[in-house]
C-alpha positions as CSV (number, residue, x, y, z in Angstrom):
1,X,6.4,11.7,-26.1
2,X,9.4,11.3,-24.9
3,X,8.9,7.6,-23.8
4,X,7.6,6.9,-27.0
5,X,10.7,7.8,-28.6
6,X,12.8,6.0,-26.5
7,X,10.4,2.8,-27.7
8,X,10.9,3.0,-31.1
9,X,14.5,3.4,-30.9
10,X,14.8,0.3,-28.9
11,X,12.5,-1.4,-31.1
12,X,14.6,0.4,-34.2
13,X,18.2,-0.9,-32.3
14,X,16.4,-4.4,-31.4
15,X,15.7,-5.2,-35.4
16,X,19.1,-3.8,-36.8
17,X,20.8,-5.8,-33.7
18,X,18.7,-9.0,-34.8
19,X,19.8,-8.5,-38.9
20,X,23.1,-7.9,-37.8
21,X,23.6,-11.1,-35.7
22,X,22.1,-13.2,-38.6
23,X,24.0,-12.3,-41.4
24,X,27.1,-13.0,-39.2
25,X,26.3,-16.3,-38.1
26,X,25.6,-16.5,-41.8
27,X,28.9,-15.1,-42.5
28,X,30.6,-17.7,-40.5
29,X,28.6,-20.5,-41.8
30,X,29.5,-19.8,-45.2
31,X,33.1,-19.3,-44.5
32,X,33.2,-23.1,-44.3
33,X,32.5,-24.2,-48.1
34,X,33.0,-20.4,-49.7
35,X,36.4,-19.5,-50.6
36,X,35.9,-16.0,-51.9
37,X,35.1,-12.8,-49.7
38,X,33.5,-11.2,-52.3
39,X,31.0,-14.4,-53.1
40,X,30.4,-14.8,-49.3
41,X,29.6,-11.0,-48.9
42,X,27.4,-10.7,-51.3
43,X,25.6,-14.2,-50.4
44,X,25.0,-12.8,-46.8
45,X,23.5,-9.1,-48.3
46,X,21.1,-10.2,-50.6
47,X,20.2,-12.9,-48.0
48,X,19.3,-10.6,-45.1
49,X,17.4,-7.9,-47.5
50,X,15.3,-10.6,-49.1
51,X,15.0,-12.2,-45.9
52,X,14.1,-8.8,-44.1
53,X,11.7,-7.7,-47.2
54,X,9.2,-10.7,-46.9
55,X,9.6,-10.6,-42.8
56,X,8.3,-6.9,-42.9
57,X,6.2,-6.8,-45.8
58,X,4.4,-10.0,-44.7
59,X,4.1,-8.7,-41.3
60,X,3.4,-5.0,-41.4
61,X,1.2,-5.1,-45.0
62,X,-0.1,-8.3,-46.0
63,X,-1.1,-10.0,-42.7
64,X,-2.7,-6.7,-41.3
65,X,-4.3,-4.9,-44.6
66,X,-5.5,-8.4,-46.2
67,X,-5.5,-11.2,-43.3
68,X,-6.4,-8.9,-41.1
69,X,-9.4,-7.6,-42.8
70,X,-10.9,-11.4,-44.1
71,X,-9.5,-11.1,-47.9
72,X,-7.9,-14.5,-47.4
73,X,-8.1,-15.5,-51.2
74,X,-6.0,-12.4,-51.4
75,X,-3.7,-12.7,-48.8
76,X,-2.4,-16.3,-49.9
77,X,-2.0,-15.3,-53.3
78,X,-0.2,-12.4,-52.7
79,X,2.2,-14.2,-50.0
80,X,2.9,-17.2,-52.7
81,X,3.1,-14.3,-55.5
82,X,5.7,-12.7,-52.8
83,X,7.6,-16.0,-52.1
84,X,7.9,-16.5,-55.4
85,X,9.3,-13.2,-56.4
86,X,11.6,-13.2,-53.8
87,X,12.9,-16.8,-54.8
88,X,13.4,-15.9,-58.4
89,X,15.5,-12.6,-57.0
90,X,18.0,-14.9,-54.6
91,X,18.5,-17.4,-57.6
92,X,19.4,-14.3,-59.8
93,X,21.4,-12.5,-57.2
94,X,22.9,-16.0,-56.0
95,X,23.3,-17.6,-59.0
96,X,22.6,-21.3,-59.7
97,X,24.3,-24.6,-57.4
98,X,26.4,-26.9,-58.5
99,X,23.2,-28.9,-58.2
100,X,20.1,-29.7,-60.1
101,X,18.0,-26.6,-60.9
102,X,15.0,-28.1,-58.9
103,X,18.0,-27.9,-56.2
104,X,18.7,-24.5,-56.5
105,X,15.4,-23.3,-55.9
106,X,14.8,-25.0,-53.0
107,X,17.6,-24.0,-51.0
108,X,16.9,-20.5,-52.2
109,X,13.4,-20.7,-51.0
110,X,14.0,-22.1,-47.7
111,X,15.1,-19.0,-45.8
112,X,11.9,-16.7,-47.4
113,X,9.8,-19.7,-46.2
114,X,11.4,-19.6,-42.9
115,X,11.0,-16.1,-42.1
116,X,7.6,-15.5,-44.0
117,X,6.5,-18.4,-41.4
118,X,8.3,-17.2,-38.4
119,X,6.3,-13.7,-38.7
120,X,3.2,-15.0,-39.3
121,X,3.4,-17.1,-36.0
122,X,5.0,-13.5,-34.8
123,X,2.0,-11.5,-36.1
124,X,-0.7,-14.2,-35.0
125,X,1.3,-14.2,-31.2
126,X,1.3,-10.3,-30.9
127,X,-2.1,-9.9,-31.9
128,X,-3.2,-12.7,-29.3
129,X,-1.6,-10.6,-27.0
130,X,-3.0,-7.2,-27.8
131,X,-6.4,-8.5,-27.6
132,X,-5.8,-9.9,-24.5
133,X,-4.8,-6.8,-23.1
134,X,-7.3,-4.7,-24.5
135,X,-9.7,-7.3,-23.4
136,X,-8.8,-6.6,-19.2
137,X,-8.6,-3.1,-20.5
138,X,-12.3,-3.0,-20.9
139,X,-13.3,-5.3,-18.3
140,X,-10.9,-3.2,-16.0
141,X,-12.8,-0.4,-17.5
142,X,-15.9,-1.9,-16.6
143,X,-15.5,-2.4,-13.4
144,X,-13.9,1.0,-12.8
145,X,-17.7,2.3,-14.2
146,X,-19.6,-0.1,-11.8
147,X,-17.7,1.1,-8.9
148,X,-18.2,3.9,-9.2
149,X,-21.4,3.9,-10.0
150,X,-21.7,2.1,-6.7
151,X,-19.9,4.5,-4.7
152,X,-22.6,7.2,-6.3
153,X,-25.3,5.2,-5.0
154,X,-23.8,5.2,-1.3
155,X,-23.1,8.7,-0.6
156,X,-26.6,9.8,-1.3
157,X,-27.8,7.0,0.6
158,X,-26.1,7.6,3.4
159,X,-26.1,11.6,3.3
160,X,-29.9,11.0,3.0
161,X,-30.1,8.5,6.2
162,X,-27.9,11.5,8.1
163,X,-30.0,14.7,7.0
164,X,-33.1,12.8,8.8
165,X,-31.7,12.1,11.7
166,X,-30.0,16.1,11.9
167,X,-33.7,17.5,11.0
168,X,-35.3,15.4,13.8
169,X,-32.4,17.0,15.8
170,X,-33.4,20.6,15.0
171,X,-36.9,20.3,14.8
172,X,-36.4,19.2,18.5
173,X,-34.1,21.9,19.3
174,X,-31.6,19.5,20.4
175,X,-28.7,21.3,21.3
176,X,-26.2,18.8,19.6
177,X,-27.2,19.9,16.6
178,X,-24.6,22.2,15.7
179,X,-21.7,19.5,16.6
180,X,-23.6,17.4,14.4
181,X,-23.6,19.4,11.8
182,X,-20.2,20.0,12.1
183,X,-19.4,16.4,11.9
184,X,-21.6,16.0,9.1
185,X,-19.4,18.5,7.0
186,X,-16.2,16.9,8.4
187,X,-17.4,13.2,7.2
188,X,-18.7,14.8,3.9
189,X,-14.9,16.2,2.6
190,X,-13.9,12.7,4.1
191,X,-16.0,11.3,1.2
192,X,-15.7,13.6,-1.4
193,X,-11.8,15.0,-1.0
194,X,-10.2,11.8,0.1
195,X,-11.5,9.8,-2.4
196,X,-8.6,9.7,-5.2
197,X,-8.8,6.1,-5.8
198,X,-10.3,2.7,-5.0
199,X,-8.2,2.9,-1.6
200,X,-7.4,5.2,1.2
201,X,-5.5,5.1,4.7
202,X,-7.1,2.8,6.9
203,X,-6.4,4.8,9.5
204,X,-8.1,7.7,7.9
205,X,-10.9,5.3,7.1
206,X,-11.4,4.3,10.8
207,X,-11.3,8.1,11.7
208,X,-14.2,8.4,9.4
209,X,-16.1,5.4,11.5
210,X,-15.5,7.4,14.7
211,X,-16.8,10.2,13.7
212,X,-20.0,8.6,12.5
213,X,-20.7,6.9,15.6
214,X,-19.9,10.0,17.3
215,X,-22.6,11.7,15.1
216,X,-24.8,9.0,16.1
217,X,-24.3,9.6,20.2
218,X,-25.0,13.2,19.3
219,X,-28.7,12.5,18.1
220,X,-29.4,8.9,20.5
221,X,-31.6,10.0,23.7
222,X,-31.3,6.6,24.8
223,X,-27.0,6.2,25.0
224,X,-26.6,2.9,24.1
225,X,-24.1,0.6,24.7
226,X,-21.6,1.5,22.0
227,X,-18.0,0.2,21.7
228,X,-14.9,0.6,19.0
229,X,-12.2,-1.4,19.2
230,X,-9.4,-1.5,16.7
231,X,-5.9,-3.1,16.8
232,X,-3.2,-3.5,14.8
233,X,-3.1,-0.7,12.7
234,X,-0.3,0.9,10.7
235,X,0.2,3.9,8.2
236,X,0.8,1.3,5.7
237,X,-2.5,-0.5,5.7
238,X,-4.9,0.8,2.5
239,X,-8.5,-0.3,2.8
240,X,-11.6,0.0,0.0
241,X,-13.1,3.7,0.7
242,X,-15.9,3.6,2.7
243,X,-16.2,-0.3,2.5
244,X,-17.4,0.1,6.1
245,X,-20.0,2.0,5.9
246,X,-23.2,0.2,5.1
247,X,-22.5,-2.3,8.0
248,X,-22.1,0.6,10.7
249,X,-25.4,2.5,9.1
250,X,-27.2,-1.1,9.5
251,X,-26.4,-1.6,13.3
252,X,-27.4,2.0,14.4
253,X,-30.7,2.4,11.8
254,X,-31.6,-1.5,12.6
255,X,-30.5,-1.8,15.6
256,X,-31.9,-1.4,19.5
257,X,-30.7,1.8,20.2
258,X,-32.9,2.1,23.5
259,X,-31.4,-0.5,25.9
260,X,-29.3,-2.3,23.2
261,X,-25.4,-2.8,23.1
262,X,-23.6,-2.2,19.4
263,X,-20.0,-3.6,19.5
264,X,-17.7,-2.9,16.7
265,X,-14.3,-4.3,16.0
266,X,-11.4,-4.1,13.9
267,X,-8.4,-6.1,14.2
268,X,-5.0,-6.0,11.7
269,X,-3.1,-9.4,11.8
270,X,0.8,-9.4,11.8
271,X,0.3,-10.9,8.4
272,X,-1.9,-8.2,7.0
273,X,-5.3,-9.9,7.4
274,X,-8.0,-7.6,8.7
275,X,-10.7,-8.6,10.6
276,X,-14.0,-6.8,11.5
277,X,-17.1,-7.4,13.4
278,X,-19.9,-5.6,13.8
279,X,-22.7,-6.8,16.6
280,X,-25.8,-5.3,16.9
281,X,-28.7,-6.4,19.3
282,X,-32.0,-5.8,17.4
283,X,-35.8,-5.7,17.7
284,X,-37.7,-8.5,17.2
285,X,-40.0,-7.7,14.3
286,X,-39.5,-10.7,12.5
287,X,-37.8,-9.1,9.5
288,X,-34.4,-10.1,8.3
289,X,-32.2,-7.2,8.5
290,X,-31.3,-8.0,4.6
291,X,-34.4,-7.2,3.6
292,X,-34.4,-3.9,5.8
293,X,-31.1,-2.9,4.4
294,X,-32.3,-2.4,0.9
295,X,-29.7,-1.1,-1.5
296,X,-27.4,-1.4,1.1
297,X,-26.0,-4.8,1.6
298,X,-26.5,-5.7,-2.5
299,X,-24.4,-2.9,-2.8
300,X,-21.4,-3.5,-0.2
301,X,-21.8,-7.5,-1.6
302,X,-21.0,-6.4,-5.0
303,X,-18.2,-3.9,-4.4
304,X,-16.3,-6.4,-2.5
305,X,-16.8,-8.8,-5.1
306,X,-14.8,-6.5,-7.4
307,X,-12.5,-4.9,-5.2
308,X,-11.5,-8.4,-3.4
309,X,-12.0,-10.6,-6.0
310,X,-11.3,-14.2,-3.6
311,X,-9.5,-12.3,-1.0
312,X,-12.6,-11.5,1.4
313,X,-15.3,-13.3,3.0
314,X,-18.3,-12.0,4.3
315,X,-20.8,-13.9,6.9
316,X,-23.9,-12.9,8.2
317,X,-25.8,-14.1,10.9
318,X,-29.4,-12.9,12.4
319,X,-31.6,-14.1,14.9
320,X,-34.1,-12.8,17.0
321,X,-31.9,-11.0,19.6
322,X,-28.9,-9.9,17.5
323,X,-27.6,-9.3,14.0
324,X,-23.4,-10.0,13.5
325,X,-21.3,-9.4,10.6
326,X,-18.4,-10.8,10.2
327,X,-15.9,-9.6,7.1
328,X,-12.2,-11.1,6.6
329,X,-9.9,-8.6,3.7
330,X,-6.4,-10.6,2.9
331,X,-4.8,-6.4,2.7
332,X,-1.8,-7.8,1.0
C-alpha cells in the first residue's frame, strides 16, 4: 500500500512538473512579441488547462471507454466535437490575431491538435506495453504450471522406483534396510522442504545425489563399480531442483549392476559452466535405454527446455556396451 502511494505521488509530481515546465517555456516564448504581463499570464493559463483538458480527457476517457471498447464512429466524433470545443474556448479566452479569422483558429487549434495527438501515440505506446507484459505474465505463468506439474510427475516416479527396491529389501530381511529407510526419509524432506523455488544450492543438490547412490549400495548384492566425482563447487552455484535425478535413476535401474562400472561426474568451470556425465555399462537387450526410461527422459528434456531455455545441451549416446549422458548448464 505503501508503495503504491509513493507511485501516484511521483506520477501526481511527474504531471504538475511536466505543466509547470511548459507553460514557462511558454512564458518565455511569449515574452518576445507580448508586452503586457497581464496578456502573457493569461495566454499561458488558459493554454495549459485547455491543453491539459484534451490530454487527459482524450487519454483517460475517450481512448479507453470508446476506442478502447470498438465504438470508433464514436470516439472520432467525440475527439473532433472535443477539438472543436476546446478551439472555440482558446479563441474566446485568447481573443482574435491581428490576422485573418481563418488565422486565428488555426493557431488556436494547433496546440489541442498537438497534445490530443501526442496522447493518443502515449495511450496506443502504454497499452503496447501492458500487453506485452501481461503477455510473459501468462506465458511465465504457464510455465510456472508445467513445471510444476513436471516436478509432480517425478517425485512419485522416483518415490515409486525406491519403495520397490526397500520392499525387496525387507521381504529379504536384508539388514540394510533400516539405513535405507532412513535415507529414504532424509532424500524425501530434501524434495519436499527444500524445494522453495525453481533453484536450490548445488551443493545441497549434490548431497541429495550421494545419498541416493548410497541408498542404492545399501540394496545392490553385487557392489558395483560406482564412482562420484565433483569439482569446482561453491556456495554460490544454484542448480534446477532435482534436474539430476532421472539420469542417476537411469544408470542404476538400466544399468549392469552385477559386474558393471557406473561413473558419475560433475565439474564447475571457473566461468560458471557446469558439466556432468553420467556412464553406465548396460545389458545388451537390444532396447534403447529411451524407450526404457519412459516418463523419465521426456520429462527431464522438457524441464530443461524451460528452465534453460538455450543455455543447456544435452547428448546422449547408447550402444551395446554402455549408455553416456552428457549435459552442459551455462549457471550464470
Amino acid at each position: 500500500m505503501k508503495q503504491e502511494t509513493l507511485s501516484l505521488r511521483a506520477i501526481y509530481s511527474f504531471h504538475i512538473l511536466f505543466w509547470l515546465c511548459y507553460g514557462a517555456i511558454l512564458y518565455a516564448s511569449l515574452t518576445t512579441w507580448i508586452s503586457s504581463p497581464r496578456q502573457i499570464w493569461g495566454a499561458v493559463i488558459s493554454d495549459v488547462l485547455t491543453s491539459s483538458a484534451i490530454s487527459y480527457i482524450n487519454f483517460f476517457w475517450l481512448l479507453p471507454n470508446l476506442y478502447g471498447k470498438g465504438k470508433y464512429t464514436a470516439y472520432i466524433t467525440a475527439s473532433v466535437s472535443m477539438i472543436i470545443c476546446i478551439v472555440f474556448l482558446r479563441v474566446s479566452l485568447l481573443g482574435m490575431t491581428h490576422r485573418s479569422v481563418v488565422y486565428t483558429f488555426f493557431i488556436r487549434s494547433v496546440p489541442a491538435i498537438g497534445f490530443y495527438l501526442i496522447t493518443t501515440v502515449v495511450w496506443f505506446f502504454n497499452n503496447l506495453i501492458t500487453a506485452r507484459r501481461r503477455e510473459i505474465e501468462l506465458r511465465n505463468s504457464q510455465l510456472n504450471s508445467e513445471l510444476k506439474f513436471l516436478k509432480l510427475q517425478l517425485s512419485p516416479h522416483f518415490l515409486f522406483n525406491t519403495l520397490n527396491n526397500i520392499y525387496s529389501m525387507a521381504y529379504f530381511s536384508d539388514t540394510n534396510t533400516a539405513p535405507a529407510i532412513l535415507k529414504l526419509s532424509g532424500m524425501m524432506r530434501h524434495m519436499v522442504y527444500e524445494d522453495h523455488g525453481k533453484f536450490i544450492s548445488l551443493s545441497r543438490e549434490i548431497g541429495f545425489m550421494e545419498n541416493f547412490i548410497e541408498l542404492w549400495r545399501l540394496k545392490l548384492d553385487e557392489k558395483p563399480n560406482i564412482v562420484f566425482r565433483h569439482t569446482g563447487v561453491n556456495e554460490g552455484h544454484r542448480i534446477a531442483h532435482l534436474i539430476f535425478l532421472v539420469f542417476l535413476e537411469n544408470a542404476f535401474k538400466h544399468g549392469n549392476t552385477m559386474n558393471g562400472s557406473i561413473l558419475i561426474s560433475l565439474d564447475v568451470s571457473q566461468d560458471d559452466i557446469l558439466f556432468f556425465q553420467v556412464r553406465n555399462d548396460v545389458i545388451n537387450d537390444h532396447k534403447p535405454i529411451e524407450e526404457k526410461s519412459g516418463v523419465g527422459l521426456s520429462n527431464v528434456k522438457k524441464r530443461l527446455d524451460l528452465i534453460y531455455p538455450g543455455k543447456h545441451q544435452l547428448t546422449l549416446q547408447n550402444d551395446l556396451k554402455s549408455f553416456e549422458v552428457n549435459l552442459t548448464i551455462d549457471l550464470k
